[in-house]
N, C-alpha and C positions, 0 to 999 in steps of 0.2 A: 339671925335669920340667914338663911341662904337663899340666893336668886341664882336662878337656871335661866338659859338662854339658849333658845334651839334654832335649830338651819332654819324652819320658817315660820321664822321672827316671832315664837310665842317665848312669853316669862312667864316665870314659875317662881313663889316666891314661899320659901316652908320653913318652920320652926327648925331651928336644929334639934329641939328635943323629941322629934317626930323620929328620928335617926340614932335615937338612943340605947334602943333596946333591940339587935341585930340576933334572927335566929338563924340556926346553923344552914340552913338553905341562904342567905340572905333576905334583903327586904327591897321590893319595890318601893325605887326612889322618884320614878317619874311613868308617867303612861304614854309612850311615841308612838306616836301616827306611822304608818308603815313606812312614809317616804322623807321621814324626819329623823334627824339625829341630835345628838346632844353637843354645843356647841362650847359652852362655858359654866362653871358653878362658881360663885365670889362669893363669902361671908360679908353681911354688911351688918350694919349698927342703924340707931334711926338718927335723922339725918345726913345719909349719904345719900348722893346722887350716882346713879346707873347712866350709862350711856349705851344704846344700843346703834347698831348701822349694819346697812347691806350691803349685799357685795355691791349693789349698781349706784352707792352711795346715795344712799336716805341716811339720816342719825336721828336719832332723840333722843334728850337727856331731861329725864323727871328723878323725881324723888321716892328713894325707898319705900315710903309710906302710902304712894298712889298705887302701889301693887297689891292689893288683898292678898293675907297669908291663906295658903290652901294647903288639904290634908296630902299625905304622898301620891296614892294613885291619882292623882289627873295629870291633865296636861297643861294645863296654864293657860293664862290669856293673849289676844294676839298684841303684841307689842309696837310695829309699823304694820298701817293697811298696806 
């Protein structure tokens, strides 16, 4: 699985084999908000834990498997209020 982590504070969490079959345009790997950027991508396994934080220091750390996997085009859910 891989977990996406953007400027404001949503995860994204997708199959890697969603990424498997690339055509020659490429493929939409995520859907950003106009004033959002892509922050970080990790391959995880299940039971690892994420840790997320902001710049004005929030953190939270749960577990791989609290993130519903979703298909490429979205955007993911919000991660800290």
């Amino acid at each position: 699985m891989l977990i996406a982590a953007l400027l404001l504070l949503l995860v994204k969490k997708t199959s890697l084999e969603a990424y498997s079959r690339p055509k020659r345009g490429g493929i939409i790997a995520i859907k950003l908000r106009e004033d959002d950027e892509l922050v970080d991508v990790v391959v995880t396994k299940p039971g690892d834990d994420v840790v997320l934080a902001s710049a004005g220091g929030m953190a939270i750390r749960f577990s791989e498997s609290d993130v519903r996997s979703m298909g490429r085009n979205t955007s993911g859910v919000k991660g800290i209020n």
